[in-house]
N, C-alpha and C positions, 0 to 999 in steps of 0.2 A: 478343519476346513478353513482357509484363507477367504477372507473376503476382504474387497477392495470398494472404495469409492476415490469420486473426485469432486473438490471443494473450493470455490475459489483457488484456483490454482494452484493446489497441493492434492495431492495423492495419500489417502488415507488406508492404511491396511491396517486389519488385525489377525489376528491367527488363536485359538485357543491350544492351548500346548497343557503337557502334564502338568507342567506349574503353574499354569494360572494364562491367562491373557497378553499377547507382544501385541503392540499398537509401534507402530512407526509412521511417519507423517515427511513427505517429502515434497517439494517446488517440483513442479513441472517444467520440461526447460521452456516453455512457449511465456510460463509466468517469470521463469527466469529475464530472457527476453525482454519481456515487456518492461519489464522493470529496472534493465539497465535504460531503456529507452526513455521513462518515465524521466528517473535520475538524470540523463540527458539533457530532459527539455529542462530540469530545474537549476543547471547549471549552465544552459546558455538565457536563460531567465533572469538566472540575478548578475552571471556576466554583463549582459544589455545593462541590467538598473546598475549596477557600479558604472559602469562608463556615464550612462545619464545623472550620477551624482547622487542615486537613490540607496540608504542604506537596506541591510537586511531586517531591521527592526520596524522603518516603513513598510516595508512589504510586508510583514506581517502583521503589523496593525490594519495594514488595509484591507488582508484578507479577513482577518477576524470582526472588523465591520460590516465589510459586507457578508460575512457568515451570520451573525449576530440580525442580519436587518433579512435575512434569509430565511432563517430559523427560530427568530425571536418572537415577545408576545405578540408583535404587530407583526410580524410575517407573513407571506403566501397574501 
């Protein structure tokens, strides 16, 4: 008996078969999608900061600042 879910956008099957348990785990095209769109904004993202002169190493120290003052002991 095949049974199915869905997970953060992948598609989870299993199936019990003679030899034991098939698990196969597949993207959704909608997650597909999304995530070429995602990938999108973060390439016209650090396109912009190059032109303004801003490295990739600032940009990520700034997010991990503000991650850090988000989720750190003083946080919320």
């Amino acid at each position: 008996m095949e049974r199915k879910a869905r997970l953060a956008g992948y598609e989870i099957s299993w199936d019990r078969t003679d030899r034991g348990y098939l698990l196969q785990i597949q993207s959704t095209p909608e997650h597909d999608e999304a995530r070429q769109q995602v990938f999108a904004l973060f390439d016209q993202l650090r396109t912009a900061a190059r032109a303004s002169g801003v490295t990739v190493p600032e940009i990520l120290g700034h997010w991990a600042k503000e991650e850090w003052r988000r989720f750190g002991p003083r946080g919320k």
